[in-house]
C-alpha positions in Angstrom: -49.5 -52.3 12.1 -46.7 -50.2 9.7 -43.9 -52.5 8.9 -40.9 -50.6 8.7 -38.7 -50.9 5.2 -35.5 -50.0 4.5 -35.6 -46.9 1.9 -32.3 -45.8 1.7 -29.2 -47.4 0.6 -27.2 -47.7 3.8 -23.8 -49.2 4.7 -25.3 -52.8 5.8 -27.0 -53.1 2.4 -24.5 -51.7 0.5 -22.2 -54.1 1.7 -24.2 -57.0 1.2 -24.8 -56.1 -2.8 -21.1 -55.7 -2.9 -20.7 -58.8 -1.7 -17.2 -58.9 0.4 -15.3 -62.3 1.0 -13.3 -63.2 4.6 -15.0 -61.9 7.7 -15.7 -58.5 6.1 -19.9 -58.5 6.4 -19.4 -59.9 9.7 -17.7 -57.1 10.8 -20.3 -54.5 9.3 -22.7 -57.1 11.0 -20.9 -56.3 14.3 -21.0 -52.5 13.3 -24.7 -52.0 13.1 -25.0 -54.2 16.2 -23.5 -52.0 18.1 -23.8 -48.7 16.6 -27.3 -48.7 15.2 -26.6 -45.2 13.3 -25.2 -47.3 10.7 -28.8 -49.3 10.2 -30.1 -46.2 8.9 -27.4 -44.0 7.8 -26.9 -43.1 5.0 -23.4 -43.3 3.0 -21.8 -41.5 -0.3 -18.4 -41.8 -1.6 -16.2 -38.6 -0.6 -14.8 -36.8 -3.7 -11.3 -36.5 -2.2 -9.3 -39.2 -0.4 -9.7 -38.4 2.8 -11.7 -35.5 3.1 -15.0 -34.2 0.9 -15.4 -30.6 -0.5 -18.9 -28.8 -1.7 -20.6 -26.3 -1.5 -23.3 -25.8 1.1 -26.1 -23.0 -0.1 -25.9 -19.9 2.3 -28.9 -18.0 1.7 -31.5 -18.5 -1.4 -31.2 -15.7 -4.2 -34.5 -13.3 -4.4 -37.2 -14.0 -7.0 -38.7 -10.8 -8.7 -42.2 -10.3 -10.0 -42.6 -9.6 -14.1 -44.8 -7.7 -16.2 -44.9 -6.9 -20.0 -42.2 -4.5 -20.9 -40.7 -4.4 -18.0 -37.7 -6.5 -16.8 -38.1 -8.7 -12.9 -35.4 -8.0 -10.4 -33.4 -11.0 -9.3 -30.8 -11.8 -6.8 -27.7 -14.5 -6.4 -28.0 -17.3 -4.3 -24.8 -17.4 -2.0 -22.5 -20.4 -0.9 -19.9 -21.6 0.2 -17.0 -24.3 0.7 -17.5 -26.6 2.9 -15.0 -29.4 3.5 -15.4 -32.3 6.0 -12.9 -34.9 6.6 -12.4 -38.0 7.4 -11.6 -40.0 10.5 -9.6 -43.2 10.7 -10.2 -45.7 14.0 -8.2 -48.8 13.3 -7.4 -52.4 15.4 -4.5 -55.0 15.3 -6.3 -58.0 16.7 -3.5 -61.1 17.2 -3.9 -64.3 18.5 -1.0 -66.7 19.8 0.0 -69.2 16.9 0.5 -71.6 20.0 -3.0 -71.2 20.8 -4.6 -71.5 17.4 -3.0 -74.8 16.8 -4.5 -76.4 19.8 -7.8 -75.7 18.4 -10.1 -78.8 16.6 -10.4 -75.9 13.2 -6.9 -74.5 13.6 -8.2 -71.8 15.8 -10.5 -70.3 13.0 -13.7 -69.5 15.2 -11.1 -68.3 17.9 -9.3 -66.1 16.0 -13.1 -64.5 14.1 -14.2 -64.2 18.1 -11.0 -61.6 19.3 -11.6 -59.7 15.8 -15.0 -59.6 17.0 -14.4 -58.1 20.4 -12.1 -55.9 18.6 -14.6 -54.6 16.4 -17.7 -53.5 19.1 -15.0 -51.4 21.0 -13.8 -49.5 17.5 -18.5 -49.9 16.6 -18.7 -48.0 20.4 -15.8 -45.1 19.9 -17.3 -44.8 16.3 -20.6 -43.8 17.9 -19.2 -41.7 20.7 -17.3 -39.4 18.1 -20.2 -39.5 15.8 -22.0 -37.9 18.5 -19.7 -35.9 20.5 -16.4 -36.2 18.9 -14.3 -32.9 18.4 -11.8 -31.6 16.2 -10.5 -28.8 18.4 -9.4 -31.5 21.3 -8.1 -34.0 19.0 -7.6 -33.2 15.4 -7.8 -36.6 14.1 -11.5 -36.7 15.1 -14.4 -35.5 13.4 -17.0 -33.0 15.0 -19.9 -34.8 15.7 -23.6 -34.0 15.6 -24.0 -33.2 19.4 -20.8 -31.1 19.4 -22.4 -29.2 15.6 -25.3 -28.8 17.8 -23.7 -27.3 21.3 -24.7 -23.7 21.2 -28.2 -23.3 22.5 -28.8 -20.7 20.7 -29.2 -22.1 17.2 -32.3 -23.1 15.6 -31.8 -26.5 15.5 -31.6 -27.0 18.9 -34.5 -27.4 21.7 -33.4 -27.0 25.6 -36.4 -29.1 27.1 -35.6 -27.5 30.6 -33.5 -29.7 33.0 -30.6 -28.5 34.7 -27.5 -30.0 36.2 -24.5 -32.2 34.8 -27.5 -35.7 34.8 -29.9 -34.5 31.4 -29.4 -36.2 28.2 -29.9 -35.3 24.3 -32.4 -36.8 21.8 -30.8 -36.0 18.3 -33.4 -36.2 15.4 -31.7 -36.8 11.6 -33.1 -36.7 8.3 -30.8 -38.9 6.6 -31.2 -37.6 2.8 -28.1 -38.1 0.2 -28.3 -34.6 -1.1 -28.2 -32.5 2.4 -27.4 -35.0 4.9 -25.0 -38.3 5.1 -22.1 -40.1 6.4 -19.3 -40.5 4.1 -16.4 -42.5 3.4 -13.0 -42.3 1.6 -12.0 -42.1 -1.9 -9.2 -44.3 -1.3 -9.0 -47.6 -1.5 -6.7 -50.2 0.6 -4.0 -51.9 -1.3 -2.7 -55.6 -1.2 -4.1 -58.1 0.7 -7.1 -56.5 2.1 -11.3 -57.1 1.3 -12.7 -53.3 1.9 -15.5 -51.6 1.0 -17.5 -48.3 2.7 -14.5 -47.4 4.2 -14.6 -50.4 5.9 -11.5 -53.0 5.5 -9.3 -55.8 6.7 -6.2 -56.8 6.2 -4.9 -60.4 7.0 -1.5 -60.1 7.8 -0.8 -63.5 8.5 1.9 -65.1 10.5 4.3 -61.8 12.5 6.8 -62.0 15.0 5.1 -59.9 18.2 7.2 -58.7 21.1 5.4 -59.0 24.7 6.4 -56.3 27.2 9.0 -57.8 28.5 10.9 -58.3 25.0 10.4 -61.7 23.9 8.7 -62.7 20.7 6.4 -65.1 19.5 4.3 -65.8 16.6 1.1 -64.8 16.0 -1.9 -64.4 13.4 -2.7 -60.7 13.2 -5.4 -59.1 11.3 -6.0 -55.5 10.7 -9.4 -53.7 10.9 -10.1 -50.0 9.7 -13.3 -47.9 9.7 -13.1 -44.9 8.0 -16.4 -42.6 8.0 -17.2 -38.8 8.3 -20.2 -36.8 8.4 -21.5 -34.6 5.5 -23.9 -32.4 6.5 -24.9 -29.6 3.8 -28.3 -28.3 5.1 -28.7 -27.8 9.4 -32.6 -27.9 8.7 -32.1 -32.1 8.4 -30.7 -32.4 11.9 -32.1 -31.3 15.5 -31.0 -31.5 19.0 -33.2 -31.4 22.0 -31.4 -31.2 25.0 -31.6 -30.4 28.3 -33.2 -33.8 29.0 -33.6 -35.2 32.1 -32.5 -39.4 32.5 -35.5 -39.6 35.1 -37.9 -38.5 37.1 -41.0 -37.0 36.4 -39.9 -33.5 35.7 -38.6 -32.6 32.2 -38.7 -35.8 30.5 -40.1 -36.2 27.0 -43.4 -37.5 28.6 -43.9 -34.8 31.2 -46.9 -32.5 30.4 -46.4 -30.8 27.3 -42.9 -32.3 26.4 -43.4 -34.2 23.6 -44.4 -30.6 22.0 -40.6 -29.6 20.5 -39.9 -32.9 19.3 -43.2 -32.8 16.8 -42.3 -29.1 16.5 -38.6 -30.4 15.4 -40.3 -33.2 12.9 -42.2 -30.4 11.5 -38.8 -27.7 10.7 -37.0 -30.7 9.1 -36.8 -30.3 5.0 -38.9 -32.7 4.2 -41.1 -32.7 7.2 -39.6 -36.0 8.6 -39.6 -38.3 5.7 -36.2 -40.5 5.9 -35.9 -39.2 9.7 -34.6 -41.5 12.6 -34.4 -40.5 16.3 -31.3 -41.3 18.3 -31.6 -42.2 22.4 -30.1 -43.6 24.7 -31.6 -46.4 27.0 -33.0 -44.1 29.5 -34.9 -41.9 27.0 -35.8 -45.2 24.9 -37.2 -47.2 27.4 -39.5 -43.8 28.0 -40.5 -44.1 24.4 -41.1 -47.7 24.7 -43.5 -47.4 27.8 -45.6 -45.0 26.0 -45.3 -47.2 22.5 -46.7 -50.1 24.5 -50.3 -48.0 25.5 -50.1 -46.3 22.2 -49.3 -42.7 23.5 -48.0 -39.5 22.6 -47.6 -40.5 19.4 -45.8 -43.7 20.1 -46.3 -46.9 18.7 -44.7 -50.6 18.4 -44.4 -51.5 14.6 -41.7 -54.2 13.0 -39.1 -54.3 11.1 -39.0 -56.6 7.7 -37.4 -59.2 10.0 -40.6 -59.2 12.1 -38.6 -57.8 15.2 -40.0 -55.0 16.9 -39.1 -51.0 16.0 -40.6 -48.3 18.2 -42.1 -45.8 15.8 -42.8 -41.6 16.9 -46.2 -41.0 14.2 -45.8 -44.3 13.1 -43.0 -43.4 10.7 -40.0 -42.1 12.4 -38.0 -44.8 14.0 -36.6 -44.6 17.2 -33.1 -46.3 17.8 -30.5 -46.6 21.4 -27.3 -45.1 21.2 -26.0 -46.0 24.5 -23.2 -43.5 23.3 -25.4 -40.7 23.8 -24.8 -40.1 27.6 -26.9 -39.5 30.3 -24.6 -37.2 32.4 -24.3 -34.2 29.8 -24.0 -30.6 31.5 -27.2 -29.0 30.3 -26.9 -26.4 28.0 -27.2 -22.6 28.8 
């Protein structure tokens, strides 16, 4: 049995040999927990504060044969700019000075519980606009993957053949630092904060809040910010197959002959899978984990470094639940 090892340097690890005081690698703890992108992901420093500029190859320049005496005819390799910008979620947890005090550690384990619940709600929207967030309907979001990958038409993306507003999306990622990777900002908090990865939080202390009705109290408030966006310089490292149907026996990964485009996909990707991760939800993961379980269609059960298990496509690619991606998409046309 393959035991699955951490090859990349991703935001959990980076964190970790950064080595962050107060509750910040709790937080990216909480993160990964419930956004399990970020366990294999990928991250790079923008080269702007918020935002990232390069330049993504458009077509490869032509290489011409050479003979003695004679000169070889050449072309220009073409590119262009290509920006991507970064989105800002952030959380004011607070907690009622009145109620801390009551507590046997001065509310400390209360007040790290709230920031807690505060952070899986900003892990889920993270997710959700890392899949299908989109700039045109709010322009503080970034375009996610699935929204990149909308137009069925591209080469990148499979329709596997259901129909209706109930199918569902695998997305397929080679994370790779040079053509694909999440990014965060240049910039760096100031005064009173413990950041890193685009990740901080602030401890503001003691504030006077005002309830709805106009009457203040005290209160210990903290402030938590995640700051990411995706850079994505070659579409070869990313695939779609969609069109998938949540149940049933029709049009599922596992009906005859559908597990076809996704080792078709493996194969297009740049390097042919290596660094690759697939993204499903629970209904298209608990398929996968059926067929790991009898060792088919490709499918197996291998662990992680922790010893817990990790279902595996060709013993390689891990398969991780993103209960983001939804199982009520409109299939594509």
């Amino acid at each position: 049995m393959a035991t699955l090892i951490q090859q990349n340097l991703t935001l959990s690890e980076q964190i970790k040999q950064i080595g962050p005081g107060g509750n910040l690698l709790e937080i990216v703890n909480v993160l990964a927990q419930h956004n399990e992108m970020d366990i294999d992901a990928v991250y790079q420093m923008a080269n702007d504060r918020f935002a990232d500029v390069s330049s993504k190859v458009i077509s490869m320049p032509s290489i011409g044969t050479r003979q003695i005496n004679r000169g070889s005819g050449g072309g220009v390799g073409r590119t262009a700019q290509h920006r991507e910008f970064i989105e800002i979620l952030e959380a004011r947890p607070y907690i009622d000075t009145l109620l801390l005090e009551s507590e046997p550690d001065n509310g400390v384990q209360a007040r790290l519980n709230q920031i807690k619940m505060f952070v899986e709600a900003m892990a889920q929207a993270k997710a959700l606009h890392l899949l299908y967030g989109s700039n045109a309907t709010d322009p503080e979001v970034i375009n996610g993957f699935l929204t990149r990958l909308s137009n069925s038409s591209l080469k990148n993306v499979t329709k596997l053949g259901g129909a209706g507003d109930d199918t569902t999306s695998l997305l397929l990622v080679e994370w790779d630092s040079a053509r694909c990777s999440l990014i965060y900002p240049k910039a760096v908090p100031k005064g009173g904060s413990t950041q890193a990865m685009g990740i901080s939080e602030i401890d503001n202390g003691k504030q006077r809040i005002v309830d709805s009705e106009g009457k203040a109290f005290d209160a210990l408030e903290s402030v938590i910010r995640t700051a990411f966006g995706i850079k994505l310089l070659d579409d070869r490292n990313v695939h779609r197959i969609a069109n998938i149907e949540s149940d049933g026996t029709e049009n599922t990964l596992f009906a005859t002959g559908k597990m076809v485009p996704l080792i078709k996909a493996v194969n297009h990707l740049t390097s042919k899978g290596k660094g690759a991760v697939i993204y499903v939800n629970a209904d298209v993961k608990t398929q996968f984990d059926v067929f790991g379980m009898d060792k088919l269609g490709g499918v197996t059960v291998s662990k992680d470094v922790f010893g817990q298990p990790v279902t595996m496509f060709q013993n390689r690619i891990p398969i991780r639940l993103m209960d983001a991606i939804s199982s009520e998409e409109t299939a594509l046309a």
